[in-house]
TIRO-898451 format. One record per residue: x, y, z of N, C-alpha, C in turn. Coordinates in Angstrom, 1 decimal, padded with zeros to 4 digits. Example, Ala and Ser with C-alpha at 12.3 -4.5 7.8 and 13.67 -1.06 7.14 Angstrom:
TIRO-898451
R, nx, ny, nz, cax, cay, caz, cx, cy, cz
R, 013.2, -005.7, 007.8, 012.3, -004.5, 007.8, 013.2, -003.3, 007.8 .
R, 012.8, -002.2, 007.1, 013.7, -001.1, 007.1, 012.9, 000.0, 007.9 .
***
This chain:
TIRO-898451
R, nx, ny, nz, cax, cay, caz, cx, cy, cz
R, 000.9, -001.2, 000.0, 000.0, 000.0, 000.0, 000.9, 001.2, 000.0 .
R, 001.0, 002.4, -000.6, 001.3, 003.5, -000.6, 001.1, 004.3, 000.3 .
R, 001.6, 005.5, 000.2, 001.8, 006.1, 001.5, 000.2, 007.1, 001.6 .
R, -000.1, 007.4, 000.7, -001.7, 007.8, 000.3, -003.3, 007.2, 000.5 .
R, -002.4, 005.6, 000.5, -003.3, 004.7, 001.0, -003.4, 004.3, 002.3 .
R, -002.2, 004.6, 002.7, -002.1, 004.3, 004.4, -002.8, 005.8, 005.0 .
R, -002.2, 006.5, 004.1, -003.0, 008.4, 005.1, -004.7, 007.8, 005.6 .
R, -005.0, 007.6, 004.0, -006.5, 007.2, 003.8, -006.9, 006.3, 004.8 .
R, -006.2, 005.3, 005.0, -006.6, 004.5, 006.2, -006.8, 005.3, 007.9 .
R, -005.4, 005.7, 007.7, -005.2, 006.0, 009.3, -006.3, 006.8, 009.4 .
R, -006.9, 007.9, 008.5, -008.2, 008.9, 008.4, -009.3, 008.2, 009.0 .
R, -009.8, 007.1, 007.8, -011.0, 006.4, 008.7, -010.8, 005.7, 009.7 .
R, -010.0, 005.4, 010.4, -009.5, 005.0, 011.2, -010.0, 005.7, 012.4 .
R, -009.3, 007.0, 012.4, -009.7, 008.0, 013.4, -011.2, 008.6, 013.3 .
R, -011.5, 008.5, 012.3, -012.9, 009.3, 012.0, -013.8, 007.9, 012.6 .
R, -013.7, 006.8, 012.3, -014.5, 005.9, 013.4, -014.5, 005.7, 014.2 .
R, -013.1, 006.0, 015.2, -013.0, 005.7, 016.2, -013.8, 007.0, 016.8 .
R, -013.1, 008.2, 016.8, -014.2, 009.9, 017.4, -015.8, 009.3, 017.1 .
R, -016.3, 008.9, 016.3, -018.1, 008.5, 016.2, -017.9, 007.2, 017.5 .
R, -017.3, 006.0, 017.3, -017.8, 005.4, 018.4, -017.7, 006.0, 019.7 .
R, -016.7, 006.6, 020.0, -016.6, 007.5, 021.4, -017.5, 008.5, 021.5 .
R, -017.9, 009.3, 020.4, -018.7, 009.7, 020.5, -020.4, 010.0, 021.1 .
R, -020.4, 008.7, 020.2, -021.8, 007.7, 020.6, -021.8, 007.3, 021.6 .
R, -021.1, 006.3, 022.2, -020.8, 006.0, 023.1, -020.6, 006.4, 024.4 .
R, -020.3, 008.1, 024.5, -019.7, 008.3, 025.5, -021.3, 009.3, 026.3 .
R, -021.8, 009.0, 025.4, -023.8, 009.5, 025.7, -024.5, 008.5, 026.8 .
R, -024.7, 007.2, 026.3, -024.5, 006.4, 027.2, -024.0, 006.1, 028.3 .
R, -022.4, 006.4, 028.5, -021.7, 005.9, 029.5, -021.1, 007.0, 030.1 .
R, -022.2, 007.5, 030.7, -021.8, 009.3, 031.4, -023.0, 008.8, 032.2 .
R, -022.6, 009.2, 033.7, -023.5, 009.2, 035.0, -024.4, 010.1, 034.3 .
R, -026.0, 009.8, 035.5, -026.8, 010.6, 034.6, -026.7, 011.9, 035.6 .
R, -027.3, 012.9, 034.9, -026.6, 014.0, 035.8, -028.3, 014.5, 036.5 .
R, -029.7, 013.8, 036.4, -030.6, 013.4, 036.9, -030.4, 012.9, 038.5 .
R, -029.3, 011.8, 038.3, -029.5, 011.0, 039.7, -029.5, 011.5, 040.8 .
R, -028.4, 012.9, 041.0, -028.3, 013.4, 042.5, -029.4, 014.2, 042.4 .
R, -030.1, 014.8, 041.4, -030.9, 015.4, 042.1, -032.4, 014.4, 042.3 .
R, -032.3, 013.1, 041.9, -033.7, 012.3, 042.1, -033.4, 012.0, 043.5 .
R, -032.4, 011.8, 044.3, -031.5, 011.3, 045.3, -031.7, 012.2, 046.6 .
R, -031.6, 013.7, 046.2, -032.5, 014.7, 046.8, -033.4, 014.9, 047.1 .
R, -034.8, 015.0, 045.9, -035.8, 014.8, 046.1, -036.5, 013.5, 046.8 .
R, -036.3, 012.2, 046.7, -036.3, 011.6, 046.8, -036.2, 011.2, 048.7 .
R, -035.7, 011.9, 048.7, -034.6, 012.0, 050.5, -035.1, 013.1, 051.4 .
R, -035.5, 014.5, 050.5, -036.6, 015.0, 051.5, -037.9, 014.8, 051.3 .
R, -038.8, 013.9, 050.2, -040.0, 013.3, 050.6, -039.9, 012.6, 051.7 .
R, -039.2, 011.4, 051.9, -038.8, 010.7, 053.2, -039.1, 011.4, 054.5 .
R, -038.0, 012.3, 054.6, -037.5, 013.2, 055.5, -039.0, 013.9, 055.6 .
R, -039.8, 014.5, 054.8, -041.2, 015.2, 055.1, -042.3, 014.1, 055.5 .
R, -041.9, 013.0, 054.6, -043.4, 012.1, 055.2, -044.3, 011.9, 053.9 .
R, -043.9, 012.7, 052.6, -044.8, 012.8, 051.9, -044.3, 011.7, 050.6 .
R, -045.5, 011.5, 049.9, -045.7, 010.8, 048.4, -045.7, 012.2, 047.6 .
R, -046.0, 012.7, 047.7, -046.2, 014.1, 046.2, -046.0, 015.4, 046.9 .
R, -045.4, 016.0, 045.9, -044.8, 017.0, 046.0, -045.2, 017.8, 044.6 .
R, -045.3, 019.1, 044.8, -045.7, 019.7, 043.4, -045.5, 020.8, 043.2 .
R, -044.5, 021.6, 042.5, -044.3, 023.6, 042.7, -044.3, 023.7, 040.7 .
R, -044.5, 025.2, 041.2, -044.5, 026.3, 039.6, -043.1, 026.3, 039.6 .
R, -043.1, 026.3, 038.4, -041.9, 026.1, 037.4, -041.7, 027.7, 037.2 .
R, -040.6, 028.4, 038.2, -040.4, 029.8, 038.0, -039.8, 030.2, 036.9 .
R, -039.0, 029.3, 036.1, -038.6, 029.6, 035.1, -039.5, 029.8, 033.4 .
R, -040.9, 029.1, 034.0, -041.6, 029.3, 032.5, -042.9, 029.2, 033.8 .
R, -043.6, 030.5, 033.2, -044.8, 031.1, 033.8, -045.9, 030.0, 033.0 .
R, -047.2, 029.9, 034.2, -048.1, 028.8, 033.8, -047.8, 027.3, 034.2 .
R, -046.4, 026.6, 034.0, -046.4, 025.3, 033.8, -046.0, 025.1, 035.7 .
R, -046.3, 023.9, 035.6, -046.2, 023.2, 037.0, -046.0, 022.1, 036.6 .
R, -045.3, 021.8, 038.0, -044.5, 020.0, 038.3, -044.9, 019.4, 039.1 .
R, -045.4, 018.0, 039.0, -046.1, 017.2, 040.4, -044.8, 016.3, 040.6 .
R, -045.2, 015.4, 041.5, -044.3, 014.3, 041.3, -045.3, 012.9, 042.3 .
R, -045.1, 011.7, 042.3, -045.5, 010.7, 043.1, -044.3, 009.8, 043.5 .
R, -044.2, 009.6, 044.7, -042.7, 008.7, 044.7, -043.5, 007.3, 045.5 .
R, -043.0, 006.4, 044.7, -043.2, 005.3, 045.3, -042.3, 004.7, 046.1 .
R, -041.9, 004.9, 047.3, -040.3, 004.4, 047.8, -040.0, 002.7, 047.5 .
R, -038.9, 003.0, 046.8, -038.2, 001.8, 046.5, -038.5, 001.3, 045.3 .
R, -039.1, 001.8, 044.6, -039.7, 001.6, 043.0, -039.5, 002.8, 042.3 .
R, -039.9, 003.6, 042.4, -039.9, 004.6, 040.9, -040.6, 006.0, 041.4 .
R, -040.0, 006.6, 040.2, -040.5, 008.3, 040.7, -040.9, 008.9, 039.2 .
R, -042.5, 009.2, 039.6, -043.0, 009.8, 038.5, -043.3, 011.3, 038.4 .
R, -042.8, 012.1, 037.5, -042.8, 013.5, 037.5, -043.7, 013.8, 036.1 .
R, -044.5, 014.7, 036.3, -045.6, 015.3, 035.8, -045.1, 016.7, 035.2 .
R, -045.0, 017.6, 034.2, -045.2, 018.7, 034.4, -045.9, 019.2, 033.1 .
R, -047.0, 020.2, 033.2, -047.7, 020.4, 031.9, -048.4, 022.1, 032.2 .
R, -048.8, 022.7, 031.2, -048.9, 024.3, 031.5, -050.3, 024.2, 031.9 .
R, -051.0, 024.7, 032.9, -052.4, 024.2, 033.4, -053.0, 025.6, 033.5 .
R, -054.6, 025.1, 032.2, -055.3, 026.8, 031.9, -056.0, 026.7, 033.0 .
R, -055.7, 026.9, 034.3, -056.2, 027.5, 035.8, -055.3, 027.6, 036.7 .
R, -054.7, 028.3, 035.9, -053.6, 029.1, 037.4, -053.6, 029.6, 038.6 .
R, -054.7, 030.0, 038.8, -055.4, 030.4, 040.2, -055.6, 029.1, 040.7 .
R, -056.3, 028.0, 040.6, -056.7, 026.6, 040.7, -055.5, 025.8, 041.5 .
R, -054.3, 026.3, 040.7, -053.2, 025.9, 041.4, -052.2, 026.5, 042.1 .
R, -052.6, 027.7, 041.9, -051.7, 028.5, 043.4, -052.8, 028.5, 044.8 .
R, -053.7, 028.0, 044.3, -054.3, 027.9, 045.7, -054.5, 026.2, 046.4 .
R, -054.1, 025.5, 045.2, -054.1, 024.5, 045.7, -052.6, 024.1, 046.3 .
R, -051.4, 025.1, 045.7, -050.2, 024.6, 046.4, -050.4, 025.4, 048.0 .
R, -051.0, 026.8, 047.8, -050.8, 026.8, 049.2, -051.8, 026.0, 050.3 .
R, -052.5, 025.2, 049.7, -053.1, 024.5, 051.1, -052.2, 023.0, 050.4 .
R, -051.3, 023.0, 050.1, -050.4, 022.0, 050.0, -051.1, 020.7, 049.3 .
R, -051.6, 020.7, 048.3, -052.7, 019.4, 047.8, -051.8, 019.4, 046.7 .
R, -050.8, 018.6, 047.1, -049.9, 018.0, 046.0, -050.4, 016.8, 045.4 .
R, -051.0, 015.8, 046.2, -051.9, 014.5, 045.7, -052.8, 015.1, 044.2 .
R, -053.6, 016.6, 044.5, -054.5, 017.1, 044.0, -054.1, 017.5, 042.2 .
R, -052.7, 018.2, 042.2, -052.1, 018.8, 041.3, -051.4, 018.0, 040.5 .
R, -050.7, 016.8, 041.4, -050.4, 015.7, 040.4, -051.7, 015.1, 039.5 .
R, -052.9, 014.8, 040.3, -053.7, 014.0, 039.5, -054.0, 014.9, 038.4 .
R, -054.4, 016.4, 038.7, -054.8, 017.1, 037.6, -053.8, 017.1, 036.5 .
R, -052.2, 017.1, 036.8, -051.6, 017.8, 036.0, -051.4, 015.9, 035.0 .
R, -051.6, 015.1, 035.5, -051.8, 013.9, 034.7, -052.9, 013.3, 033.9 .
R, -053.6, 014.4, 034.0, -055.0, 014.4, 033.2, -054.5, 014.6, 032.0 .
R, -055.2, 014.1, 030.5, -055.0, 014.5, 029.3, -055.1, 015.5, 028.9 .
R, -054.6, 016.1, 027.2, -054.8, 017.0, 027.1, -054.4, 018.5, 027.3 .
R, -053.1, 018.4, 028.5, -052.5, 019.9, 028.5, -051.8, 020.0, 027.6 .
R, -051.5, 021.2, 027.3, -050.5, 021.7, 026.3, -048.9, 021.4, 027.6 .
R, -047.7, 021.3, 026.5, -046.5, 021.1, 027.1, -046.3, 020.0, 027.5 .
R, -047.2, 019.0, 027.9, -047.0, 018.4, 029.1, -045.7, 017.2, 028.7 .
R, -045.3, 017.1, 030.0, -043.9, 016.5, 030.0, -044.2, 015.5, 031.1 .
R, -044.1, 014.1, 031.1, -044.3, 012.5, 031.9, -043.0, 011.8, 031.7 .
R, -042.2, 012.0, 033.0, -041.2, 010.9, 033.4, -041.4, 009.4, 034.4 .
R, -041.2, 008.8, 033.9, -041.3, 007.4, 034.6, -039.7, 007.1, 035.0 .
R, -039.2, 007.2, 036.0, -038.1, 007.1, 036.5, -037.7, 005.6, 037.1 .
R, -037.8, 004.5, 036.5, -038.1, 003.5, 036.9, -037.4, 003.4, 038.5 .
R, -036.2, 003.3, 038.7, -036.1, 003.0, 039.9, -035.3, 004.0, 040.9 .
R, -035.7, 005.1, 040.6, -035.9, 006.5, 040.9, -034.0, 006.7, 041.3 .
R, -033.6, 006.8, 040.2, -031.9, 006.9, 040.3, -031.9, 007.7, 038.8 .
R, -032.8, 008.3, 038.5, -032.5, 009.4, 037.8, -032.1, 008.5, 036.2 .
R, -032.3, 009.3, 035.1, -032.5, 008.7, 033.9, -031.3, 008.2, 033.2 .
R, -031.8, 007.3, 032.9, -030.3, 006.7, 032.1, -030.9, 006.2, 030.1 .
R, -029.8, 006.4, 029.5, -030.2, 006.2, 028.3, -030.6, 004.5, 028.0 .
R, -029.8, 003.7, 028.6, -030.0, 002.4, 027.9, -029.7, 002.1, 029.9 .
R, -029.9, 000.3, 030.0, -030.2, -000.4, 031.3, -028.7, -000.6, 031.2 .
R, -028.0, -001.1, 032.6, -027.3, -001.4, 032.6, -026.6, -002.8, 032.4 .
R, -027.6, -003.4, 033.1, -028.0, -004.7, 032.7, -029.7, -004.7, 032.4 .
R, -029.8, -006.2, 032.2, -030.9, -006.5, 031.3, -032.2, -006.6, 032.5 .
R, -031.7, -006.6, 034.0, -032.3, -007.2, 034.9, -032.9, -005.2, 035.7 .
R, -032.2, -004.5, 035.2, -032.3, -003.3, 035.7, -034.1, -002.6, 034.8 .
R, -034.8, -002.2, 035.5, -035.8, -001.5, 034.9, -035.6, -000.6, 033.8 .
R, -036.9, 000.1, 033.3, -036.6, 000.8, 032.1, -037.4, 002.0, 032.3 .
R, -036.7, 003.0, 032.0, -037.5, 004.5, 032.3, -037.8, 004.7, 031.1 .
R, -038.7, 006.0, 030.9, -039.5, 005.8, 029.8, -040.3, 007.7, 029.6 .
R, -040.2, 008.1, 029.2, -040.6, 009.5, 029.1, -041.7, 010.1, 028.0 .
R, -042.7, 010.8, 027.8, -043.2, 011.6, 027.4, -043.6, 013.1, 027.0 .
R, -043.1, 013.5, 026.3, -042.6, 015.0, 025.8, -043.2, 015.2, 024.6 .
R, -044.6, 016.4, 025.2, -045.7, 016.5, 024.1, -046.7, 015.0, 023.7 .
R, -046.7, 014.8, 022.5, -047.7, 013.0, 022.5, -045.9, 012.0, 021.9 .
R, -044.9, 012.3, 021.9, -044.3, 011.5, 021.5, -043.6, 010.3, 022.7 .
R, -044.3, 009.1, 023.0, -043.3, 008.0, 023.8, -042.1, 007.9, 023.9 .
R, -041.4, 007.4, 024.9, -040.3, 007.0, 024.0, -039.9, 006.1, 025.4 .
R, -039.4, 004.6, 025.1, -038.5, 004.0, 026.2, -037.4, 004.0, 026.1 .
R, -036.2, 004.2, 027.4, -035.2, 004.2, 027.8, -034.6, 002.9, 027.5 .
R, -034.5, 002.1, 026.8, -033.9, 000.8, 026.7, -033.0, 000.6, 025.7 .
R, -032.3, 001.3, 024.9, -031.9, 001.7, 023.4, -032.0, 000.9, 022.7 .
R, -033.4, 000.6, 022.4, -033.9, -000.2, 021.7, -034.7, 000.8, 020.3 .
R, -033.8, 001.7, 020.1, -034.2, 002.8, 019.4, -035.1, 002.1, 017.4 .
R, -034.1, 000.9, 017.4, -035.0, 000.8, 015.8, -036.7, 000.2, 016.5 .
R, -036.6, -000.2, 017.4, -038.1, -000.8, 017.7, -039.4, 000.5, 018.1 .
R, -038.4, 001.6, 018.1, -039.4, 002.1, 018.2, -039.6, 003.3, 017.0 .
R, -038.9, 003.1, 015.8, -038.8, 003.6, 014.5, -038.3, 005.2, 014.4 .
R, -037.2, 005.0, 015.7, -036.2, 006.0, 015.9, -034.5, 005.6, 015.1 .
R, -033.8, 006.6, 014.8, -032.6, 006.5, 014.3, -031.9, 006.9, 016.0 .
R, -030.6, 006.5, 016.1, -029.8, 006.6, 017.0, -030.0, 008.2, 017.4 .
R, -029.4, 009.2, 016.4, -029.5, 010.7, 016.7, -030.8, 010.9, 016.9 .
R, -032.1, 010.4, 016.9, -033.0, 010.8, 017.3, -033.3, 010.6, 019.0 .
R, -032.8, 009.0, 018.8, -033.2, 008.7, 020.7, -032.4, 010.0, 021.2 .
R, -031.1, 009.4, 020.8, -030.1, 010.4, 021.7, -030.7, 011.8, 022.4 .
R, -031.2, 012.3, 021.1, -031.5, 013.9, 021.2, -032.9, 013.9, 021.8 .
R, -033.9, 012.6, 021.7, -034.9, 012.7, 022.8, -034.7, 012.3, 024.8 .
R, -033.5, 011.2, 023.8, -033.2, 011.3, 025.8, -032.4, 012.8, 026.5 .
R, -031.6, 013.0, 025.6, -030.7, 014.2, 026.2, -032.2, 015.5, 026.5 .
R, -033.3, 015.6, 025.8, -034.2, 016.6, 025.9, -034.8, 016.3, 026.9 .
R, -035.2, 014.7, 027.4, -036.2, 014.5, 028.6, -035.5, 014.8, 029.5 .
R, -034.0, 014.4, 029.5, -032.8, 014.9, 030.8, -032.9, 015.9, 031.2 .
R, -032.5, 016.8, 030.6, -032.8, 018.5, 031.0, -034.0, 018.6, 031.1 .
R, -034.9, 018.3, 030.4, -036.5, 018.9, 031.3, -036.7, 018.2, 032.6 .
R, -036.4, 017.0, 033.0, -036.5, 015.9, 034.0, -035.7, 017.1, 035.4 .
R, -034.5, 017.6, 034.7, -033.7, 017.9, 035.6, -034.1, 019.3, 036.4 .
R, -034.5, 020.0, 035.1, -035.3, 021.8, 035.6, -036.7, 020.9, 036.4 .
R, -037.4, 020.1, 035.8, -038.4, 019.6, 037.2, -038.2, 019.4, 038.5 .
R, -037.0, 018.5, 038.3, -036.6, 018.4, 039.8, -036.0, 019.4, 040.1 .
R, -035.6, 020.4, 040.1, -034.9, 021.9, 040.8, -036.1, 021.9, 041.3 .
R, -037.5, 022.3, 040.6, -038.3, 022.9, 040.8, -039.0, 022.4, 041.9 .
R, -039.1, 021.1, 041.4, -039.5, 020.6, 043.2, -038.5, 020.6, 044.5 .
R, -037.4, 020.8, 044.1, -036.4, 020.9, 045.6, -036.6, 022.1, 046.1 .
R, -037.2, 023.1, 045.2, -037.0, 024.3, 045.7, -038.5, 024.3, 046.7 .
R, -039.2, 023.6, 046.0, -040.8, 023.9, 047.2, -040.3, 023.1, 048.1 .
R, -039.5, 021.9, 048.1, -039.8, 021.1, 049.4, -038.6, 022.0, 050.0 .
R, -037.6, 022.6, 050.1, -037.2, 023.3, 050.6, -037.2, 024.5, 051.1 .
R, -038.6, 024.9, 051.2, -039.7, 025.6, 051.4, -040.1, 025.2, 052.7 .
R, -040.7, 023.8, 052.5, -041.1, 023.3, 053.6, -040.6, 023.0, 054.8 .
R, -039.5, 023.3, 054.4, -038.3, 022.6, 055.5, -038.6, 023.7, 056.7 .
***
């Protein structure tokens, strides 16, 4: 082989190797979800409570519930609710049970549903096969956490960019709820 043929090689060489790491390194990055499910998670305990629910100061209208099932999974709600009065009066008599069910009702605009399977914050693919599967909702599009992306007639850069999108909304949810239960404190 010539020295033009070897360049050419060593090229793809490196240009596949940067995509697998690439790819790859989406997956195999702590999820940066966990400490804060870990938090929330730790002062429901610490309060006594299953649901927790605050306004999302950063986008006027929308609200965030949550339900924690200890030891199973942590489900977060958040969707823009046309009665905003409805629910600033319902967070101050504290009816988080109340705000979750509404805000899981069909039909809002925004609405954003994490299923956190075993409430350790989101991960793109299981670790193993024995490990549960989180699963999210953002507007009417599904999507599960299992990177079983052709089965669900996604391309790789699609899951990617839908799990990296539930991450960050998952993650401004939970601020939003630390910041009420740290209210309560």
């Amino acid at each position: 082989m010539n020295s033009a043929g070897r360049a050419t090689v060593r090229l793809f060489v490196l240009c596949a190797a940067a995509l697998l790491i690439g790819s790859s390194s989406v997956y195999a990055q702590a999820s940066k979800t966990e400490p804060l499910v870990k938090q929330v998670v730790a002062a429901l305990a610490a309060a006594k409570l299953e649901n927790i629910a605050a306004p999302d100061l950063t986008n006027p209208g929308f609200y965030v519930a949550a339900l924690n099932i200890p030891g199973l999974q942590l489900i977060v709600v958040g969707a823009k609710y046309p009665a905003p009065d409805s629910m600033t009066f319902k967070l101050a008599n504290k009816a988080y049970r109340d705000i979750y069910l509404d805000l899981s009702g069909a039909g809002l605009e925004d609405k954003v549903y994490i299923e956190d399977a075993a409430a350790d914050g989101l991960r793109v693919r299981r670790r193993t096969e024995k490990d549960p599967i989180d699963r999210a909702e953002l507007g009417v599009k599904p999507v599960v956490f299992d990177y079983d992306f052709k089965r669900q007639k996604l391309s790789l850069d699609e899951y990617i960019k839908m799990f990296s999108t539930a991450e960050d909304r998952y993650a401004a949810m939970l601020q939003a709820l630390l910041a009420e239960l740290k209210k309560g404190s």
